[in-house]
VOGU-3710 file (C-alpha; in Angstrom, 3 decimals, decimal comma):
1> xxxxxxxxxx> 4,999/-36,428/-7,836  3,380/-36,669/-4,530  4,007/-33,409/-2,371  3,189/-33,306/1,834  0,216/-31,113/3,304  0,066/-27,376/2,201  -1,486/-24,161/4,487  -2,948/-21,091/3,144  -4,317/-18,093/4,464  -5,525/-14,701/4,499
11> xxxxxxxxxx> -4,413/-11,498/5,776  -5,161/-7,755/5,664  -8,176/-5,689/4,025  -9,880/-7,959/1,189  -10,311/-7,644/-2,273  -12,475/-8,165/-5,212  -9,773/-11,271/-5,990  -7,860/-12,383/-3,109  -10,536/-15,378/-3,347  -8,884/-15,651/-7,180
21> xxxxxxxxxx> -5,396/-16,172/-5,571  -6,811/-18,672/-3,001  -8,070/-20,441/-5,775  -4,880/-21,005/-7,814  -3,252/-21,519/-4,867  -5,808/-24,728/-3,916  -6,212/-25,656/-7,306  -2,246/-25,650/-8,209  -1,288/-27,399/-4,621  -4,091/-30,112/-5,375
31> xxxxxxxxxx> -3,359/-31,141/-9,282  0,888/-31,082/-8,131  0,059/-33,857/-5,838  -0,051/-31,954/-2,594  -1,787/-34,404/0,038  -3,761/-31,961/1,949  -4,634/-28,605/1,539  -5,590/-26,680/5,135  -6,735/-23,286/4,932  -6,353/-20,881/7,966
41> xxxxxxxxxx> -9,415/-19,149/9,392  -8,518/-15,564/10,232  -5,162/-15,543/9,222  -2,310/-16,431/11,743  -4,160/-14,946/14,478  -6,561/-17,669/13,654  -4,712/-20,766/13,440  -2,641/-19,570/16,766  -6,471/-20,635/17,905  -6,306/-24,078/16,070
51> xxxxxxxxxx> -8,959/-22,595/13,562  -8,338/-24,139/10,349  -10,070/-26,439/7,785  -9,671/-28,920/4,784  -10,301/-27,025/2,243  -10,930/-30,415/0,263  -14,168/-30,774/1,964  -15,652/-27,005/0,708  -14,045/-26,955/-2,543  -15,067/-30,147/-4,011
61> xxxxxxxxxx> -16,025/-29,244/-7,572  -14,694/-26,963/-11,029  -17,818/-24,928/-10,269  -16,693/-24,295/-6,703  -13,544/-22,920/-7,896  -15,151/-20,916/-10,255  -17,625/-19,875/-7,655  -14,621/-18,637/-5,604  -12,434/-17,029/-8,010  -15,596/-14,685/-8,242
71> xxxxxxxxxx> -16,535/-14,259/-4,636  -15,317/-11,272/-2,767  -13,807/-10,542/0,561  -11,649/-13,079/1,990  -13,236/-16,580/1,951  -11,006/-18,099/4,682  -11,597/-14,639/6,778  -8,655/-12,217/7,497  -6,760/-10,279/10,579  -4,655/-7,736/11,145
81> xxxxxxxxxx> -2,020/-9,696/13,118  1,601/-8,487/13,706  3,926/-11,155/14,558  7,170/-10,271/17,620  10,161/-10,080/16,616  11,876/-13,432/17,363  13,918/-11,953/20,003  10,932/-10,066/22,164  8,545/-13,659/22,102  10,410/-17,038/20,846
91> xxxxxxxxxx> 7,588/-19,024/22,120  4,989/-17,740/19,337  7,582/-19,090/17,238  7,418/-22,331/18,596  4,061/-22,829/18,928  3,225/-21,946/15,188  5,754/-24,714/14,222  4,874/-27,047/16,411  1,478/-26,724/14,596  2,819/-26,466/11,649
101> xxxxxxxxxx> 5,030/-30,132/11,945  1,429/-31,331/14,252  0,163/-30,842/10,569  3,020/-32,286/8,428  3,223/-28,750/6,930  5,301/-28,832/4,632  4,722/-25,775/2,097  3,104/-22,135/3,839  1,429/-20,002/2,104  0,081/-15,947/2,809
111> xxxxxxxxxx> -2,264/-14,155/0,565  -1,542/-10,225/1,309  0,014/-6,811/1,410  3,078/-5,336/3,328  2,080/-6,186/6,639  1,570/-9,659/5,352  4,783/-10,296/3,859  6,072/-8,906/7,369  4,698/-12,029/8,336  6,232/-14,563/5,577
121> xxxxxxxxxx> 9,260/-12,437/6,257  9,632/-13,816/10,148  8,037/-16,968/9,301  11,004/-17,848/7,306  13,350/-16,235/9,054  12,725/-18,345/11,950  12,170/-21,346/9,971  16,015/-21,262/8,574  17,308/-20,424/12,178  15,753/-23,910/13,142
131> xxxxxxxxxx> 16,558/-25,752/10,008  13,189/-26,841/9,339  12,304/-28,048/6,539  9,096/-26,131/5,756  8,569/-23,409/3,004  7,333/-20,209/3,124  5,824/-18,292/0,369  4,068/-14,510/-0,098  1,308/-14,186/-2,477  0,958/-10,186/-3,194
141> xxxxxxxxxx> -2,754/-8,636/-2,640  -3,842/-5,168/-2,044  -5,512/-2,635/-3,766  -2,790/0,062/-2,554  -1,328/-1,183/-5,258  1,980/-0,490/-2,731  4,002/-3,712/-2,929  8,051/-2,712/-3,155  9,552/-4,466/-6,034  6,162/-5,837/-7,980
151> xxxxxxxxxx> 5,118/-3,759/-11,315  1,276/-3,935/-9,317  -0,485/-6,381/-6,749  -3,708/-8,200/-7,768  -6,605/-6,472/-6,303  -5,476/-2,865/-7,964  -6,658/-3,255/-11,158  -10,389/-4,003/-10,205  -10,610/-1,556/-7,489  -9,287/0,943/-9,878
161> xxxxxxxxxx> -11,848/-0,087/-12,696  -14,571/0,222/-9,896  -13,182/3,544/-9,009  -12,960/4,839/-12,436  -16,556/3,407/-13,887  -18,219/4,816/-10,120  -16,484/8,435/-10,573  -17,895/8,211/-14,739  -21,476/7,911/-12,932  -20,682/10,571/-10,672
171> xxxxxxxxxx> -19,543/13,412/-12,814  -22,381/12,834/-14,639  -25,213/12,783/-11,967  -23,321/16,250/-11,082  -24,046/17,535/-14,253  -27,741/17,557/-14,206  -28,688/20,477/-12,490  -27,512/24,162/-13,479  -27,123/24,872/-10,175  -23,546/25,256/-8,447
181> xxxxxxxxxx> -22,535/21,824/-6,874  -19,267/20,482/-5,593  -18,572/16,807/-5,402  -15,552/15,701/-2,996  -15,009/11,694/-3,340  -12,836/10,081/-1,089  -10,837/7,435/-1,840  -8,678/4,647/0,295  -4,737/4,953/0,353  -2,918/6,191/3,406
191> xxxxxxxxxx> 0,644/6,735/2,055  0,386/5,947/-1,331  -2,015/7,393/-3,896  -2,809/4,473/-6,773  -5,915/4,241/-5,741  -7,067/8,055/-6,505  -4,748/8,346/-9,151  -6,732/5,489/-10,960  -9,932/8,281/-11,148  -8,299/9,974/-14,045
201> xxxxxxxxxx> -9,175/6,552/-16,323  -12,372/8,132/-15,893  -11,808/10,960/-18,283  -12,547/10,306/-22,464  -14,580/10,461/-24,756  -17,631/10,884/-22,957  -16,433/11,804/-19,829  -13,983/14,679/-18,708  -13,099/13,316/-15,751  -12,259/14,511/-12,316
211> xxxxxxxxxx> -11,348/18,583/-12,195  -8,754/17,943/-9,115  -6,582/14,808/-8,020  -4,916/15,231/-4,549  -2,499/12,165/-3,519  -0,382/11,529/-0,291  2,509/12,043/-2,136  2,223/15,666/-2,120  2,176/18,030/0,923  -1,644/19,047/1,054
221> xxxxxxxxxx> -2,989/22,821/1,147  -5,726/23,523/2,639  -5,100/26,932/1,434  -4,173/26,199/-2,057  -6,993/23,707/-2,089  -9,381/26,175/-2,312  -7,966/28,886/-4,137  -8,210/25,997/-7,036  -12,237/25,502/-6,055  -12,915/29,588/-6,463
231> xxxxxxxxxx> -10,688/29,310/-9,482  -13,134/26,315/-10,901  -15,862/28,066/-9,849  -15,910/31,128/-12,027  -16,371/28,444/-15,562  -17,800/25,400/-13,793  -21,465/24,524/-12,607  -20,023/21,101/-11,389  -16,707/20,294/-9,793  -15,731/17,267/-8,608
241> xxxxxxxxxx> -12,522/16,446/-6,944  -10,867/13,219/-6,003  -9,021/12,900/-2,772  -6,869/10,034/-0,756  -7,867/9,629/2,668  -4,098/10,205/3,663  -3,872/13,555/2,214  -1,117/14,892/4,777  -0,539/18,503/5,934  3,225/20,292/5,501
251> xxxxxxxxxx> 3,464/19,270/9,502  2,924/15,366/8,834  -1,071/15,461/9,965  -3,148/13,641/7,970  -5,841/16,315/6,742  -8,887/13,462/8,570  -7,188/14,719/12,155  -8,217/18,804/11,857  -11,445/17,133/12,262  -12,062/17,966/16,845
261> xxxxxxxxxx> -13,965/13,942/16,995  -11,230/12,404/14,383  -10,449/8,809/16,244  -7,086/8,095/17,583  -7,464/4,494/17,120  -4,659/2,682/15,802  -4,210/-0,632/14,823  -1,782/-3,605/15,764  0,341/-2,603/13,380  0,224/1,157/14,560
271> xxxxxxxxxx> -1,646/2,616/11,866  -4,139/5,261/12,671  -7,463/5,225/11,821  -8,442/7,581/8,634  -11,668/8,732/7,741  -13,879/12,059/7,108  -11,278/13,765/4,956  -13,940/14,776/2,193  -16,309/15,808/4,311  -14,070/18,275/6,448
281> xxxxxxxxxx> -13,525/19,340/2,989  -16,606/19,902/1,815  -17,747/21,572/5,023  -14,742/23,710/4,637  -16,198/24,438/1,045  -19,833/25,321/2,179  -18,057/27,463/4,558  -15,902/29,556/2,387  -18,168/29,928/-0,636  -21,547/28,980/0,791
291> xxxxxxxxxx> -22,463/26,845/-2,156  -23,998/23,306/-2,246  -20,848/20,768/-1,645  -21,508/16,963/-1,085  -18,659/14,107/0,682  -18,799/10,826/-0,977  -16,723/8,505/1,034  -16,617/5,223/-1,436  -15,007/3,205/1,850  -15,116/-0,609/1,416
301> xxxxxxxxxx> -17,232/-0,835/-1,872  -13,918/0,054/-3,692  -12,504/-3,011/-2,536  -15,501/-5,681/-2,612  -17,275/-4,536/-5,876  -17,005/-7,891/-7,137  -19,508/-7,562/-9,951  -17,362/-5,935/-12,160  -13,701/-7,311/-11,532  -11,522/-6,527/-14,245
311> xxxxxxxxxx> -10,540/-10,091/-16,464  -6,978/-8,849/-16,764  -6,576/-8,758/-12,290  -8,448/-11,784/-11,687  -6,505/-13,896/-14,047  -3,144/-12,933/-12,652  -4,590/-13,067/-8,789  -5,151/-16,660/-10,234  -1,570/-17,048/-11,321  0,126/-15,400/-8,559
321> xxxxxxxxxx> -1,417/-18,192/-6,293  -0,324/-20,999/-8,481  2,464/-19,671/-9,310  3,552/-19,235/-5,128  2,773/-22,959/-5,131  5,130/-24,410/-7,889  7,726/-22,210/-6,760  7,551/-23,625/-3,130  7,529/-27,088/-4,696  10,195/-26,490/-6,483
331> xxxxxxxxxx> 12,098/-25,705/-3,164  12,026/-21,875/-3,001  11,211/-20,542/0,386  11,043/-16,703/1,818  9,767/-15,249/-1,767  6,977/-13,475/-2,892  5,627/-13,861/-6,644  6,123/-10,270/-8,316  4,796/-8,898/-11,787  7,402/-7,865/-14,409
341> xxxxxxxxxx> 6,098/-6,213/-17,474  7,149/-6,371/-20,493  5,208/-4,052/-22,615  2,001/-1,800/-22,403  0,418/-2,287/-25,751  -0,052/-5,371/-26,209  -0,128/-5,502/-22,757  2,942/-8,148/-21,181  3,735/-9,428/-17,533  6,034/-12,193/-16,597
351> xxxxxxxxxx> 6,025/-13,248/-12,971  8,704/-14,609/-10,635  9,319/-15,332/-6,933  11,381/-12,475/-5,157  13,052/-12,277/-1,897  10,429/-11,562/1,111  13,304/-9,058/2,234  13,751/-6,731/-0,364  9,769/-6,087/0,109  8,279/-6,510/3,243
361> xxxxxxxxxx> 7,860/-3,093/5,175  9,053/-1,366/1,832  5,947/0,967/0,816  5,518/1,909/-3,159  4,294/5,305/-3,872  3,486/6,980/-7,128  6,332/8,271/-8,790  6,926/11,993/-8,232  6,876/12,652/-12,086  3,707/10,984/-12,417
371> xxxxxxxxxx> 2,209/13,792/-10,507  1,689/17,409/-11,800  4,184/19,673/-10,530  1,255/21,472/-8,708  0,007/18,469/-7,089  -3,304/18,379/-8,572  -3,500/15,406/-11,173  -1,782/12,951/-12,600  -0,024/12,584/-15,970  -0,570/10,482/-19,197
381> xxxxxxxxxx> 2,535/7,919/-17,739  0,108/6,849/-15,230  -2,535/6,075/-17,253  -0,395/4,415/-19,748  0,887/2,044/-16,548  -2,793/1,872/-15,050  -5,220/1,524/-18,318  -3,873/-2,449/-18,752  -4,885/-3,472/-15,594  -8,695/-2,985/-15,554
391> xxxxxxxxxx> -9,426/-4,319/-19,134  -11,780/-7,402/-20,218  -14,554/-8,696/-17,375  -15,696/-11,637/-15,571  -19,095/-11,266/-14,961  -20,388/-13,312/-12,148  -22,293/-16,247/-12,083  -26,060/-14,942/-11,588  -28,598/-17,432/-9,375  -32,017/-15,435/-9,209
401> xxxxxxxx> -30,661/-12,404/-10,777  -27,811/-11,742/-8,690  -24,153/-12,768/-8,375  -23,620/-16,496/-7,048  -20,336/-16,969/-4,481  -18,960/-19,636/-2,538  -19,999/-19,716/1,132  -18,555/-22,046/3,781
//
């Protein structure tokens, strides 16, 4: 069955396999009979521009698409775009449609997080005030791992393998001197603390993991904080502590702002800029104890580490974008494609589009009783939930010993 031209893009912070979703998405559109496939450059800020391209013409071959489901960062480019409201600035509205119809777009497609379903959300909205025809569809992404309604979001489970195999290496480079040292690793989540929760898969075996977790949703001590560090250091060498950059104080500052130079840059969608919160910690250590204390900020390698994606996230970033697409063609329209598991062991998901409503601008935190009461680490329900999604790999496809991606 033949199907009209198809649009996808790319919005928000990249991940390891957003390129995996992009894939299923041009792959699925292209065997259903879809009769182009355009792909936005820079998101909608982009193609309000005119900047878009046949994908057709870049992704010509299996190898391509294999080449892409293992590239990092967002192929087609990203932004950080916040549509109006209809009612403050109509004519964005019709511009984008008039585009859109320019095109013979007939099926829409996002690849992103909240602020990206924010989008699908007044894309559609607008499209059923009009009565147009076209069909809007979310496809989740983020390694926040904060999408309302989804069991997780493809992108978290390889940024929380990464996380977890990078804080292994750490606690034990710690360990090799005798000497007193104290590790403070920083780790990306403003309101919601997946990310840092995901360094307790660290501990085993062979590894006893981090000695303090602090998440954003628990009211941060500075106080308390280092009672815990004097109280670590009277049996420990080595500490190391993991930390979310959103850390928040009992008056609603983020921990990053005590810091005199912190940046009050905010975004377009308001959000202010985070950064230094392990190393106002671990000058606060030095300080207080005068030991040896060292900030490692793991910033945007936690969410391109592409080399070691886990099997189980890029498969389903695969399937969330083909999935988008045969529930568009079907006629569905203002959805985004969620996870529902089934079990842990053997690990089940099921997937299924879900209204754009009940989920955009709706943040997911870790559950309360996932947390120890004293807000310091995280209990065995979270790594029963997190331990599925960073199993198996996909190792990349090495050209002159190292990893091989799609360029355009």
């Amino acid at each position: 069955m033949k199907h009209g031209n198809v649009i996808v893009g790319q919005s928000g912070g990249p991940t390891a396999v957003i390129n995996s979703s992009l894939a299923g998405v041009f792959k699925t559109a292209r065997d259903r009979g879809a009769n182009k496939v355009f792909g936005m450059q820079n998101g909608i800020a982009g193609f309000l521009e005119g900047r878009y391209v046949d994908l057709s013409e870049h992704i010509q071959t299996d190898l391509h698409i294999e080449l892409l489901k293992r590239t990092p960062s967002a192929y087609l480019g990203s932004c950080r775009y916040k549509l109006p409201e209809i009612e403050e600035n109509e004519e964005i509205y019709i511009k984008i449609f008039k585009m859109l119809n320019d095109l013979e777009i007939e099926h829409f497609f996002y690849i992103g997080g909240n602020d990206s379903m924010d989008t699908i959300k007044k894309l559609s909205h607008y499209g059923e005030k009009i009565n147009s025809s076209i069909r809007f569809m979310g496809v989740p992404k983020t390694i926040d791992n904060d999408l309302a309604e989804t069991d997780h979001t493809p992108g978290y489970g390889s940024a929380a393998k990464f996380i977890a195999t990078v804080m292994k290496e750490i606690i034990k480079d710690a360990n090799v001197y005798g000497n007193q040292n104290i590790h403070i690793v920083e780790i990306m989540g403003r309101n919601a603390g997946w990310l840092t929760a995901s360094a307790a898969l660290s501990k085993g075996e062979d590894c006893i993991g981090p000695d303090l977790i602090y998440l954003p949703e628990k009211v941060f001590d500075v106080d308390s904080f280092l009672s815990s560090i004097e109280n670590l250091r009277k049996n420990k060498k080595s500490i190391v502590v993991a930390v979310s950059e959103g850390i928040k104080l009992k008056d609603g500052r983020y921990v990053c702002e005590l810091i005199s130079s912190q940046s009050q840059f905010k975004d377009s969608f308001g959000h202010v800029a985070l950064g230094g919160t392990a190393q106002f910690l671990s000058n606060t250590i030095t300080q207080e104890f005068g030991c040896k204390s060292r900030a490692i900020d793991l910033n945007i390698l936690q969410r391109c580490g592409s080399h070691m994606v886990s099997r189980v996230d890029i498969t389903e970033a695969f399937v969330a974008g083909g999935h988008a697409v045969e529930a568009s063609f079907r006629g569905e329209t203002g959805k985004m494609i969620i996870f529902n598991r089934v079990t842990n062991n053997p690990y089940q998901c099921t997937t299924q589009p879900f209204d754009i409503n009940k989920i955009a601008n709706i943040e997911k935190k870790v559950p309360l009783e996932w947390i120890t009461d004293n807000g310091t680490y995280v209990s065995p329900e979270f790594l029963s939930y997190a331990r599925p999604l960073i199993q198996a790999e996909l190792s990349p496809i090495m050209v002159d010993g190292l990893p091989s991606h799609l360029y355009n």
